[in-house]
DRENKEGU-33956 format. One record per residue (C-alpha): residue in one letter; x, y, z. Coordinates in steps of 0.05 Angstrom, whole numbers. Layout:
N
 r     px     py     pz
 a      X      Y      Z
...
***
This chain:
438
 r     px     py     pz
 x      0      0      0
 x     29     71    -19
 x     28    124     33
 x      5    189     21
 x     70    216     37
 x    104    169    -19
 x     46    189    -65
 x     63    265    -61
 x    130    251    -65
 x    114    222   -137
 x     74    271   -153
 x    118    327   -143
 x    173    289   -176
 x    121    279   -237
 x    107    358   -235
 x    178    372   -232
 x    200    326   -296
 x    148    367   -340
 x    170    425   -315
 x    213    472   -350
 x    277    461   -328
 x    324    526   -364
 x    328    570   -431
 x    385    578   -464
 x    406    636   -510
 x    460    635   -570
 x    480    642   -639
 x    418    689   -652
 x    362    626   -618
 x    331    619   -553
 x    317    549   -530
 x    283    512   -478
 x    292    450   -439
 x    247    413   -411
 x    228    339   -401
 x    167    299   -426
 x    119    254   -394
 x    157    194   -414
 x    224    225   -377
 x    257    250   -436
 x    293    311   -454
 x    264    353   -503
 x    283    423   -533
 x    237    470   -560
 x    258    537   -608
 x    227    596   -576
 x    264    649   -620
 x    309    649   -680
 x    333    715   -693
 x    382    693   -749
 x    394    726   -819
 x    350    683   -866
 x    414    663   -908
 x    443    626   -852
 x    374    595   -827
 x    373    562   -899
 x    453    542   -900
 x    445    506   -817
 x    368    475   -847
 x    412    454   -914
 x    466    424   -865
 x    421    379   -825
 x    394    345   -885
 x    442    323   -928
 x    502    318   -885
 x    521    275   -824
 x    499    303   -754
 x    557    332   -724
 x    596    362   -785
 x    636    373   -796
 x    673    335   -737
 x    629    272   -755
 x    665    261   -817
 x    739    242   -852
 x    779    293   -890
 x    767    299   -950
 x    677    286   -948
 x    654    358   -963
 x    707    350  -1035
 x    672    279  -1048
 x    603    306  -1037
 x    610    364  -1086
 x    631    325  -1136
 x    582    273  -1128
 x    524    321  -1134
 x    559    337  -1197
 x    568    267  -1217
 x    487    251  -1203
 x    470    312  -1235
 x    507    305  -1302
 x    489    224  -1309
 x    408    247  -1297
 x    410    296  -1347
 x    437    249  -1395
 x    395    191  -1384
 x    338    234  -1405
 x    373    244  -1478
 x    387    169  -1478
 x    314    149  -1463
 x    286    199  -1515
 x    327    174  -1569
 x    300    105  -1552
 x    239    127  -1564
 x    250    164  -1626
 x    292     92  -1656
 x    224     51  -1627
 x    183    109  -1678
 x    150    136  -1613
 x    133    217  -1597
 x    189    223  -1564
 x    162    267  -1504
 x    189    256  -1425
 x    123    224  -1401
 x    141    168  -1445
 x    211    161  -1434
 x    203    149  -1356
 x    151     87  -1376
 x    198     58  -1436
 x    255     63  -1398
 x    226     25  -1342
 x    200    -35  -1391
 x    265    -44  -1425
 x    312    -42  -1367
 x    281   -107  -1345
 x    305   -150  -1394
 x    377   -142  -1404
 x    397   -102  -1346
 x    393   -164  -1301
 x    437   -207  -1343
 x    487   -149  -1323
 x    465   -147  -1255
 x    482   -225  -1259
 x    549   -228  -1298
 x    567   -168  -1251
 x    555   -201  -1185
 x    609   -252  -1181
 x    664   -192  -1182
 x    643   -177  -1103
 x    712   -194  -1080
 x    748   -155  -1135
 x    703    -95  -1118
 x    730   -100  -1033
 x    801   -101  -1062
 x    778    -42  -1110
 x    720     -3  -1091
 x    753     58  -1121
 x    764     27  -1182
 x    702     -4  -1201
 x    659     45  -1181
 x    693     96  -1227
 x    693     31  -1279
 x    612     31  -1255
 x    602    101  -1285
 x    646     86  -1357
 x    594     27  -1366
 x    533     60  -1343
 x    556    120  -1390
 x    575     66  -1453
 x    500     43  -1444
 x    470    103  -1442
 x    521    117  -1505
 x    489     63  -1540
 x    417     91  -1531
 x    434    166  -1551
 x    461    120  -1625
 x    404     76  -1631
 x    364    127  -1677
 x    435    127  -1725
 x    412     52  -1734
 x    339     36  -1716
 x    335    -28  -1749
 x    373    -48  -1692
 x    332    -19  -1640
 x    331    -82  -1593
 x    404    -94  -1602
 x    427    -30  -1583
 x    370    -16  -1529
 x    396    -91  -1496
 x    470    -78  -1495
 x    455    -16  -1471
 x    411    -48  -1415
 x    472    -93  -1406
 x    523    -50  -1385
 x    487    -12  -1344
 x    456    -70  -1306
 x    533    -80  -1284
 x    547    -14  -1266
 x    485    -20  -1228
 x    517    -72  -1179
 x    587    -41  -1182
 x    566     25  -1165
 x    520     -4  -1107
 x    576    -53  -1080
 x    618     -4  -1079
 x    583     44  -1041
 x    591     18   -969
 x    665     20   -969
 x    670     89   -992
 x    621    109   -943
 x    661     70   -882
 x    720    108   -904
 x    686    179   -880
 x    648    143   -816
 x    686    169   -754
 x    637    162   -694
 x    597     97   -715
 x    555    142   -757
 x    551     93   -822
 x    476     93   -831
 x    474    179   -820
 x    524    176   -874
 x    492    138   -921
 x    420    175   -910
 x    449    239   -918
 x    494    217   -990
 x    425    186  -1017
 x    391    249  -1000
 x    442    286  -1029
 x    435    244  -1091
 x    372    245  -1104
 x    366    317  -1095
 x    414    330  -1150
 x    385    273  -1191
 x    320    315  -1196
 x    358    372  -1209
 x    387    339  -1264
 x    327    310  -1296
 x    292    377  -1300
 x    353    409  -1337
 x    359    328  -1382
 x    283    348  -1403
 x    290    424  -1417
 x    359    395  -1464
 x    308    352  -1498
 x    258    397  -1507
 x    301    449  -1530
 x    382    447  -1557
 x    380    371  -1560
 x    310    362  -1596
 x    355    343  -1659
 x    401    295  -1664
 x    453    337  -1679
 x    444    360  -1606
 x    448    306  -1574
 x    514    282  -1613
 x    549    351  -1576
 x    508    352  -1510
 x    517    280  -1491
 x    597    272  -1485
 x    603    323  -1462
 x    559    306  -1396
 x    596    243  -1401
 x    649    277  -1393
 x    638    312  -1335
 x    605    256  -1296
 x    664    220  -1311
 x    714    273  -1280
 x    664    281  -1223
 x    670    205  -1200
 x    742    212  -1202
 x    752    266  -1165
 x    697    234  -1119
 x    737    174  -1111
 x    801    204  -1100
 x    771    245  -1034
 x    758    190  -1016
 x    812    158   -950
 x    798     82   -954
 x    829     52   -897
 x    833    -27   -915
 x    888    -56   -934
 x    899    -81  -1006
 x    961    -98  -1046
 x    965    -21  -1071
 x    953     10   -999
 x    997    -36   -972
 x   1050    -17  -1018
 x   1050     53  -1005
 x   1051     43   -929
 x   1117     -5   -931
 x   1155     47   -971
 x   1129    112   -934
 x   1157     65   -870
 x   1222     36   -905
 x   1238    107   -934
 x   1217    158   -880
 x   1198    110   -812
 x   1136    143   -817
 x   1070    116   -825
 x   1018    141   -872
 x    939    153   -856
 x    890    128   -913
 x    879    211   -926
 x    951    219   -938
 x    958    159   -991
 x    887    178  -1024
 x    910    228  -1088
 x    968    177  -1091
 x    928    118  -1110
 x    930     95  -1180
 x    852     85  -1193
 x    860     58  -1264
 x    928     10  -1252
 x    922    -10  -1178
 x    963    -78  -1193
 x   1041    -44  -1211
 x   1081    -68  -1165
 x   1120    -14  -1125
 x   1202    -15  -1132
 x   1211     23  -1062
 x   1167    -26  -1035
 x   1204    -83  -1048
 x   1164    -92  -1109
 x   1126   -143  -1088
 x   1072   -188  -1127
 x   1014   -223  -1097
 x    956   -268  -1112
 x    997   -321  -1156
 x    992   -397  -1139
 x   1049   -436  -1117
 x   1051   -478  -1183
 x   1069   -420  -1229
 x   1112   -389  -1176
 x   1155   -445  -1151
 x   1172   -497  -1200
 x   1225   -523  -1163
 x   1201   -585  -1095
 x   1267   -571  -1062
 x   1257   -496  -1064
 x   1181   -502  -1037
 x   1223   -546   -981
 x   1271   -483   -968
 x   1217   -432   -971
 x   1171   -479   -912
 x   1227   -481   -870
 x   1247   -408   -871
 x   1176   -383   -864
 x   1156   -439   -819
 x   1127   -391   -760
 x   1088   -340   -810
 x   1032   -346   -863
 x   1067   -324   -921
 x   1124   -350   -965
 x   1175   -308  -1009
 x   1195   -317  -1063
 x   1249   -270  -1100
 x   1267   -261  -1174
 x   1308   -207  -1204
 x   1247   -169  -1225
 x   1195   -177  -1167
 x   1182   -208  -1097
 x   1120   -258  -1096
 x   1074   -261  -1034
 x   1047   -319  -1029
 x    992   -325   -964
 x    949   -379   -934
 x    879   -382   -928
 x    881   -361   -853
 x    936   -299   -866
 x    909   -232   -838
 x    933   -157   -856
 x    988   -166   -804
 x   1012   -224   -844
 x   1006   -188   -907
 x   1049   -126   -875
 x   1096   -169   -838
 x   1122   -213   -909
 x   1116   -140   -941
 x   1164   -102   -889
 x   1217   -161   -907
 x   1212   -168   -984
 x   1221    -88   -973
 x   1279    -90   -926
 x   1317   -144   -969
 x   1303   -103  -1041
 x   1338    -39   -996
 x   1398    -88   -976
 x   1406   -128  -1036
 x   1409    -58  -1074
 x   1466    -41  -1025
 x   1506   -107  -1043
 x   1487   -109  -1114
 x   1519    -35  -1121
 x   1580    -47  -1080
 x   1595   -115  -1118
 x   1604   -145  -1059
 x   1580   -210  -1078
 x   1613   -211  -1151
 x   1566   -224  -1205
 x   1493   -254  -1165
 x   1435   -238  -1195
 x   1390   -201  -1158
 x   1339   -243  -1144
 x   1383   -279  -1114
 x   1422   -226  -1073
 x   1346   -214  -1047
 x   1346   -293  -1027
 x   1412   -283   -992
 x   1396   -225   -942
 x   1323   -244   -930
 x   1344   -272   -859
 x   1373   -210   -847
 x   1306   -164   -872
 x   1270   -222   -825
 x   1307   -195   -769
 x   1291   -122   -784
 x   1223   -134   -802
 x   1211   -167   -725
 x   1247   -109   -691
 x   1207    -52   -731
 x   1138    -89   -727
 x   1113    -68   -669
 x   1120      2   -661
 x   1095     -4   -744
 x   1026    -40   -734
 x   1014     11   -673
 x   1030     61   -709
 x    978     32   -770
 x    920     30   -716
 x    928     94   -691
 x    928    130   -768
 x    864     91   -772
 x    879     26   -807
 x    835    -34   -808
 x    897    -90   -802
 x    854   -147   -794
 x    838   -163   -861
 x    883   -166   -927
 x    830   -152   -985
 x    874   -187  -1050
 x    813   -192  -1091
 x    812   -257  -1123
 x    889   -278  -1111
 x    901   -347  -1106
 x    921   -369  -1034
 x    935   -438  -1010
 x    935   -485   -953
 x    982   -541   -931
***
């Protein structure tokens, strides 16, 4: 049984939680605190004093970028949003060209009320044979993400390519319309695959999902944008065909530069053969290590495979059979490497990794570090002719238990160091490189 003491106790607690608790005034508003009848904190505007201008700019802010900016977000977010505006806008405007020229090829009125229901019919067919033949590259695109989804864009814009031609040839309408269809079923998955990584990249304070909310909006904003601007083309400069030949590369164009200047903002911090690469020689060279911003604008987006001289140039993802020919040598190479998850193997032009099913990004760095630190020494012995006349891939053989050694004393400060610049060192993304198991 509740006393009435108790009783008034709760009462006046109840009274006091829906009570106004203070008002705040700053930056031009007036606020107040208070809590609701479930027990939580609400605020409610009571003035806003601000210049108009800025009301829009803060209202602009809160929906379509991350709450928090821009502290929320990696360097480099506000450069990869312009730019993908740009991107969205430019591909919107030209699949409106594409579609009407489809139409005018099929011997329709080629007017935008049609387009958006043609385009929607003949998407279905083709399109998910791209989607299909697209879908098996999943582990390529991890490795990649940069790569493919700027690869995503040069397909969708080769399909939409295809339509803006189909009137040249209309007797093969349903050719043109389904390799059209094609391609850009497969940018379709590339570009979507492709997304989350690039969007994990920016994510500082768990705040994935407000990311990816506030891009979308973002994008479909400036999709609308670009659809009004596609028809008014249509209707207008790119009515002929004549048009559309100058109008369309030229917003090819520019969606391609925007996706690759998106891309390139863009600090992924997994480790891949590329990434990894560029962190061994920034270490080797300077004993510094890099953050994923700092290696971003070094990346090579369309050759991501070269392997890197100061780096130990060092090649990975081949199987054992084409890199070791030799039994006795496979032998050698067990023994030496029988505590890691990796085997070397040196030539006079490269280094191969070689890594086992279980090898992590530490095991990718650590066989790294040494094929690096035996290219530096063997370059010193190969100069001063010390040896006589070795070949180098050899030399690199010889002085790999000393680069072992150097490689265990370094390690530790190094894969600190990697966590702290923001590294994910867990996981060695190799695409589809071959790995093997004893």
């Amino acid at each position: 049984m509740v006393s009435s003491n108790e009783s008034d106790e709760e009462h006046s607690i109840q009274t006091a939680m829906h009570s106004k608790l203070w008002i705040e005034s700053g930056d031009g508003r007036t606020r107040q605190y208070s809590f609701d009848s479930s027990g939580a904190l609400t605020v409610k505007v009571l003035e806003d004093s601000r210049p108009i201008v800025q009301r829009a700019v803060d209202s602009f802010l809160n929906k379509f970028f991350p709450l928090g900016y821009p502290n929320s977000v990696g360097e480099g977010y506000l450069t990869y949003s312009k730019f993908r505006a740009l991107q969205h806008f430019s591909s919107a405007a030209l699949s409106v060209l594409s579609t009407q020229s489809l139409l005018f090829a099929a011997g329709l009125r080629p007017t935008p009320a049609q387009a958006t229901v043609v385009s929607w019919v003949l998407k279905d067919g083709m399109q998910h044979v791209g989607k299909l033949i697209c879908s098996n590259m999943g582990a390529r695109m991890d490795s990649e993400p940069k790569r493919w989804r700027i690869l995503a864009d040069l397909l969708y814009d080769i399909g939409t390519g295809l339509e803006v031609l189909s009137p040249l040839c209309p007797q093969f309408f349903l050719e043109t319309a389904g390799l059209g269809n094609l391609a850009k079923g497969m940018a379709v998955v590339a570009a979507r695959a492709t997304r989350l990584p690039i969007y994990s990249s920016f994510a500082k304070e768990g705040n994935l999902s407000d990311l990816y909310a506030k891009g979308e909006a973002i994008s479909t904003l400036f999709n609308v944008v670009g659809l009004g601007v596609g028809i008014q083309l249509a209707s207008t400069a790119c009515s002929s065909m004549q048009g559309k030949l100058v109008a369309a590369p030229l917003l090819s164009i520019l969606h391609i530069y925007s996706v690759t200047k998106e891309m390139q903002a863009a600090p992924v911090n997994t480790l891949n053969p590329q990434r990894t690469a560029m962190v061994v020689a920034d270490f080797v060279k300077s004993g510094t290590v890099s953050r994923p911003a700092d290696l971003r604008y070094r990346e090579n987006l369309i050759y991501p495979l070269q392997p890197v001289e100061d780096a130990g140039s060092v090649q990975v993802g081949r199987s054992i059979i084409k890199v070791i020919k030799n039994p006795s040598k496979l032998k050698q190479l067990k023994e030496k490497f029988q505590r890691e998850h990796f085997l070397l193997s040196c030539n006079d032009t490269f280094t191969d990794l070689l890594l086992e099913n279980t090898a992590s990004g530490e095991d990718a760095l650590r066989g790294w570090l040494i094929a690096a630190y035996a290219a530096e020494m063997a370059k010193s012995n190969y100069s001063c002719n010390s040896l006589g006349k070795v070949g180098f891939g050899l030399l690199k053989e010889v002085v790999l238990d000393k680069a072992y050694e150097q490689m265990e004393a370094v390690f530790p400060s190094f894969i600190s160091g990697l966590k702290e610049r923001g590294w994910h060192t867990d996981l060695f993304l190799d695409g589809t490189g071959s790995r093997f198991a004893w």
